[in-house]
C-alpha positions in Angstrom: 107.1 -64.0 -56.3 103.8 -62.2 -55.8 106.3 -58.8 -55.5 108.1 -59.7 -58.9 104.8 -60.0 -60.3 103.7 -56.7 -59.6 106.8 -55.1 -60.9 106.4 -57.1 -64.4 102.5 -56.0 -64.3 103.8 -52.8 -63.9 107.2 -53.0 -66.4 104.6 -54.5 -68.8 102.0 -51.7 -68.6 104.6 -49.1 -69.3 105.3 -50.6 -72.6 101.5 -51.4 -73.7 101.2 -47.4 -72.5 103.8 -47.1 -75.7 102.4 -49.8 -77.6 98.3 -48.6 -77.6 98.7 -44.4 -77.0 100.4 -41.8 -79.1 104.4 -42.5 -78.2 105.7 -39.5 -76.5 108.9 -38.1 -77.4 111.5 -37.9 -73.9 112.5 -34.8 -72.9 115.9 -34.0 -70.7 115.8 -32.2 -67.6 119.2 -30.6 -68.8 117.8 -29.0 -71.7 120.4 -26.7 -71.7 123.3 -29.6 -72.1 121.4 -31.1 -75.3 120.7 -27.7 -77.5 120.3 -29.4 -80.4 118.0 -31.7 -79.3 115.8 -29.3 -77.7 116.1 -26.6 -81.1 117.7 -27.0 -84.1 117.8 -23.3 -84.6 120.9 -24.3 -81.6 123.0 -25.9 -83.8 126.1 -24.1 -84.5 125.2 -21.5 -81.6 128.8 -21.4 -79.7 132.0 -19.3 -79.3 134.4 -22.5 -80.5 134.4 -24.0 -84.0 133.3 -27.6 -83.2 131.0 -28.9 -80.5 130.6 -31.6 -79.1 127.8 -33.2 -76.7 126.4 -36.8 -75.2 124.0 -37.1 -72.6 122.4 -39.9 -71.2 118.7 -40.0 -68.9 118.0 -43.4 -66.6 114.3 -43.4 -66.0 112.7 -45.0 -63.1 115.8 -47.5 -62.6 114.4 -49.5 -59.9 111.7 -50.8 -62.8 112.3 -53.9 -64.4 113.1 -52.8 -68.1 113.6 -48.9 -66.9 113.3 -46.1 -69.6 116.6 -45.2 -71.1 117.9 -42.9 -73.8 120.8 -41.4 -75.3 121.7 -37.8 -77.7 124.5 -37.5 -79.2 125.9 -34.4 -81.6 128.4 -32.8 -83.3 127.6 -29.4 -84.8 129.8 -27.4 -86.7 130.2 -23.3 -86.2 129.8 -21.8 -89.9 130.8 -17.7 -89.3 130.1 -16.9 -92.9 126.3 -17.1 -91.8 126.7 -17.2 -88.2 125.0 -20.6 -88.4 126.1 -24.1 -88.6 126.3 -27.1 -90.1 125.7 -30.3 -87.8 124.3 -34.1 -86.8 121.8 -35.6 -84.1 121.9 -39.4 -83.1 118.9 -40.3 -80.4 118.5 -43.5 -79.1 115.8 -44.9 -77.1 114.5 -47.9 -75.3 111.5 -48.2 -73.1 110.0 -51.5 -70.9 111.1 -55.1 -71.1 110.2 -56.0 -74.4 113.4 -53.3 -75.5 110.7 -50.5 -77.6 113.3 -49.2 -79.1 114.4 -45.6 -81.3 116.9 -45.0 -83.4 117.2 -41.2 -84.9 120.2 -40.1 -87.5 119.2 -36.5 -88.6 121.2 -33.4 -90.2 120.7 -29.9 -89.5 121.4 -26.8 -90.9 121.2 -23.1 -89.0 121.1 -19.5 -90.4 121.0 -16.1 -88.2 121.0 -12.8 -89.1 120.8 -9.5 -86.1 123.7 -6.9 -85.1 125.0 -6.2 -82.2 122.0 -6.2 -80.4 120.3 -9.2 -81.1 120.8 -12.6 -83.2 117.8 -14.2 -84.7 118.2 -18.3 -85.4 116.3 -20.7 -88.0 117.0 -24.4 -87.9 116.1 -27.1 -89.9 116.2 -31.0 -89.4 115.5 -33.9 -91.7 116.4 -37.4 -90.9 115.6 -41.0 -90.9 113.8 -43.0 -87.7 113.7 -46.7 -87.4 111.2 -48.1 -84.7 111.5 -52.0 -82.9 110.2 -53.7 -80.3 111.1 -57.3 -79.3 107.5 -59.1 -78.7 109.3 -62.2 -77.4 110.4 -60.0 -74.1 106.5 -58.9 -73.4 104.8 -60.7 -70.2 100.7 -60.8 -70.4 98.7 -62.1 -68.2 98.3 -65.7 -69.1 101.7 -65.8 -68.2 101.7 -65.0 -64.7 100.3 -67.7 -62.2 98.1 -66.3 -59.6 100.1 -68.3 -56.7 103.8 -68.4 -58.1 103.9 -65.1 -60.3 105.6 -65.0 -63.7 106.8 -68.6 -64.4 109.7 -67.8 -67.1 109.7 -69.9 -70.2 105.6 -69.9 -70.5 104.1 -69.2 -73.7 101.1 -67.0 -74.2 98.5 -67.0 -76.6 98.2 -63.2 -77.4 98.4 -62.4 -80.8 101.8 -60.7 -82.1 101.9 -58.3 -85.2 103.3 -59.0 -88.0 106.0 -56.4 -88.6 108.5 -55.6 -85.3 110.6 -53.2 -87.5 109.9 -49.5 -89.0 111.6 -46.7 -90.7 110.4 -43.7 -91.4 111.1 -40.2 -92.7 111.4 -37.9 -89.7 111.5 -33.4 -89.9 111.8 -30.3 -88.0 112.4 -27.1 -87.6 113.2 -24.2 -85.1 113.5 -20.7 -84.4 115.6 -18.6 -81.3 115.5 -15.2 -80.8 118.7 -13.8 -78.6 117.9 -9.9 -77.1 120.5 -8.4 -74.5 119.3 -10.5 -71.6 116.1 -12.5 -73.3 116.7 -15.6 -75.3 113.1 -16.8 -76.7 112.7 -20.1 -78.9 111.1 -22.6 -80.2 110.7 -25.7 -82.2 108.7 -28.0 -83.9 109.3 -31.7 -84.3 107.7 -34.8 -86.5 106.4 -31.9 -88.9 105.2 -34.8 -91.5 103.6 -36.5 -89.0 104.9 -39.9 -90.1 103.5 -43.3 -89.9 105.4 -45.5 -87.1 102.9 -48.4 -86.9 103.9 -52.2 -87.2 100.7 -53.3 -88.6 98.4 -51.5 -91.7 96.7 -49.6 -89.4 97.7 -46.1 -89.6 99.6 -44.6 -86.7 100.0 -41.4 -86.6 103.4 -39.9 -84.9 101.9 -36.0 -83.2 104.1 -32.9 -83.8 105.9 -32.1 -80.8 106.1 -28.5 -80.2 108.5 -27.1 -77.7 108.9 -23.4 -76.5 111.5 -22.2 -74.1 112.7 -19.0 -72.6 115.6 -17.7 -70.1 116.6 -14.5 -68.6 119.7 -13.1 -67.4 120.3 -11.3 -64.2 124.0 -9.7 -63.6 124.4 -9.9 -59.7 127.6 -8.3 -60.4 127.3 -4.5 -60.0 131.0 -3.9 -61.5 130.8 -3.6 -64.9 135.0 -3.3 -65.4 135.0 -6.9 -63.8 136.1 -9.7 -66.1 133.3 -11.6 -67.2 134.6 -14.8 -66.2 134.1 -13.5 -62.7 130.5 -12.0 -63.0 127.5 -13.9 -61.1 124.0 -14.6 -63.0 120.9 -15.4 -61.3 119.3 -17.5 -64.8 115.4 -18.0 -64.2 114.7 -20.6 -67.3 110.6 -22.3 -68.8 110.3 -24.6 -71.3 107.1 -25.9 -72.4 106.6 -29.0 -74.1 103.2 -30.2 -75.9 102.7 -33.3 -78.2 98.7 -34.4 -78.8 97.1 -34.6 -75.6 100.6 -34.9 -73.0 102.2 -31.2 -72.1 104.9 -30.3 -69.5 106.5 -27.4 -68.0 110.0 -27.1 -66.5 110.5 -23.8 -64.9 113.1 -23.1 -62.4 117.1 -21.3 -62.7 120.3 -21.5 -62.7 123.4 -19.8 -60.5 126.4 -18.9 -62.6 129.6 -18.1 -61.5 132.9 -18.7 -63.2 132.7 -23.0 -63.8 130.2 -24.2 -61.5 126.9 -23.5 -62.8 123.8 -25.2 -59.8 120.3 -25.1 -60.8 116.7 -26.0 -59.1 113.6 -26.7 -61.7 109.9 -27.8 -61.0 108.7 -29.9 -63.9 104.8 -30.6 -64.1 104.0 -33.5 -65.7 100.3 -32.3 -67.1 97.3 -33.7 -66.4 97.2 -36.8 -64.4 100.9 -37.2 -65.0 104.0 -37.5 -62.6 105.4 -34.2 -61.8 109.1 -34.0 -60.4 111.6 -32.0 -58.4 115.2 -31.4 -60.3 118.7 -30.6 -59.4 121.5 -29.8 -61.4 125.2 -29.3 -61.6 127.3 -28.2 -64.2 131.4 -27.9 -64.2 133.5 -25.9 -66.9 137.2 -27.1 -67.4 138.2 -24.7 -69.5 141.5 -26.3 -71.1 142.5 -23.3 -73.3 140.7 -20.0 -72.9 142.2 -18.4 -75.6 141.5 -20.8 -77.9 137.8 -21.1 -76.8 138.6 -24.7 -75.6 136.7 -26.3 -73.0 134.8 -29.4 -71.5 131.9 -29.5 -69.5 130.4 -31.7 -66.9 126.7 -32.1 -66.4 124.6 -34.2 -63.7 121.1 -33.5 -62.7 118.5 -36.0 -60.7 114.6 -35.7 -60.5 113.2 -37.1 -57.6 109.2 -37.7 -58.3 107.0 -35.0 -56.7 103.3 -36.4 -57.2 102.4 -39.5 -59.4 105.2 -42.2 -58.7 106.8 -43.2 -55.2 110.5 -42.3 -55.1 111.1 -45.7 -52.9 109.7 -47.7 -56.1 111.3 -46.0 -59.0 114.6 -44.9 -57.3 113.9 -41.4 -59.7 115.8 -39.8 -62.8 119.3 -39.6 -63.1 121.3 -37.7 -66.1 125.3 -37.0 -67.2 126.2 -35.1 -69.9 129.5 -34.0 -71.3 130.2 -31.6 -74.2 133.5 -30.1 -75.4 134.1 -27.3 -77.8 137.2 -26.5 -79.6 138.6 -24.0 -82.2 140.2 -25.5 -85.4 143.8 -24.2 -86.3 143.0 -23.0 -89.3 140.5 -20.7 -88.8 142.1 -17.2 -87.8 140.3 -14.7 -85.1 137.6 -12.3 -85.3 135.5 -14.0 -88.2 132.4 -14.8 -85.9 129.5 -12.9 -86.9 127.3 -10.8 -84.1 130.3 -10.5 -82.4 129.5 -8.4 -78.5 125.9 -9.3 -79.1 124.5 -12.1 -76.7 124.0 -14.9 -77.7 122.2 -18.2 -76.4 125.2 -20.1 -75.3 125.6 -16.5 -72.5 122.3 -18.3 -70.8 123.9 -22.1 -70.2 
């Protein structure tokens, strides 16, 4: 019992950490299999028509009420302005008393460039609704000193009044796409809104989040199908919100489907810093008809900060698929030879 009591101590510092500090939006170690959750100036940035993506992250699993959360979007390609048209669902929920997210948000992207670069603007707007179930929390007065936590004992910390809140939620992005450079960045909670449960004002930080990748051919033959080429991808991103900052940095080798990848991600000052690995697999079902699904699965395995033996690591999946629509005819997709940010994932 004395064991169990540690983990709860622990499960129920995690969500005070939430409760009492400046929440911290997650961030996926696939970066590259969420696009639209890491820029909106992403959205609509693909060779198909419609797209398609979920991925899920599994924080620390071997905690009692381990971090989870979930992305989902659709986006729809928009040639006309060689932007798109498109919806994010994010879903969170952090420690045992189920801290819990709910994001629905629209965005819309423009670009203009030629055939030698494409410049992206994206905008989001949508509605957040924060909850946390007090009734789940463990304190102190709760756990006996000889038996642990005794389930069913009441506590006599106080509780706010309000355990539900929605708010108005923006953002907005920008990608720059130059032969073998693809620059961008974002900015998220740009109204800064108000996500406390009590009168107290509590503020929600902008997250700001820059990224960059480069392209190296390894394939000296330039008459060689480009299915058939090899890329060496070295990839940053750098996020920042109030006083927490990360880097990933690390790449990715390409060849035809099978895309493997090894990142470094430094969890900023004081924080938990991690090793990742990462695998992605193409099934291209129609090639033709720019159809395809794609696998993704990556796992961090805690480098400073947090034992691996305690927290079992990160674990994500991801699939997306992509599609053309029968209706539309070939050739309408502006920019079209220029790179273009999808070339780098």
């Amino acid at each position: 019992m004395r064991g169990m009591a540690k983990y709860y101590f622990l499960a129920l510092m995690l969500v005070l950490g939430c409760l009492d500090a400046f929440a911290q939006d997650h961030m996926y170690s696939q970066f590259f299999n969420s696009p639209v959750y890491l820029n909106p100036a992403l959205n609509g940035q693909f060779e198909g028509d419609l797209r398609m993506n979920l991925i899920y992250r599994n924080q620390y699993s071997s905690l009692p009420g381990n971090l989870t959360y979930l992305s989902a979007s659709i986006d729809y390609n928009v040639p006309q302005f060689g932007g798109g048209i498109g919806l994010l669902v994010t879903r969170s929920s952090e420690g045992s008393a189920y801290l819990t997210k709910n994001n629905f948000a629209g965005i819309y992207s423009y670009s203009v460039g030629s055939e030698d670069y494409v410049l992206s603007f994206g905008l989001q707007a949508g509605i957040t609704n924060r909850s946390v179930d007090f009734s789940k929390l463990v304190f102190g007065d709760q756990i006996d000193p000889s038996l642990g936590y005794i389930p069913g004992s009441t506590t006599g910390a106080d509780k706010p009044d309000f355990n539900n809140k929605f708010f108005f939620d923006a953002g907005a992005g920008i990608n720059l796409t130059l032969k073998n450079f693809n620059i961008g960045g974002a900015a998220q909670h740009l109204n800064r809104p108000n996500e406390s449960f009590t009168g107290t004002p509590y503020v929600l930080p902008v997250r700001a989040t820059m990224h960059a990748s480069f392209r190296y051919n390894l394939t000296r033959d330039d008459n060689m199908d480009e299915d058939d080429k090899s890329y060496i991808i070295p990839s940053v991103v750098f996020y920042k919100q109030a006083q927490a900052q990360s880097i990933s940095a690390g790449m990715q080798y390409k060849r035809r489907s099978v895309n493997a990848g090894l990142w470094c991600r430094s969890g900023g000052a004081g924080g938990p810093s991690a090793i990742v690995v990462s695998f992605i697999f193409d099934l291209f079902i129609n090639r033709e008809g720019r159809e395809k699904l794609r696998f993704g699965v990556s796992h961090d395995v805690p480098a400073g900060g947090l034992n691996y033996g305690n927290t079992s690591g990160t674990t994500e999946g991801s699939i997306g698929y992509e599609t053309t629509l029968p209706s539309r005819s070939g050739g309408e997709h502006k920019f079209l030879g220029a790179s273009r940010c999808y070339d780098f994932y």
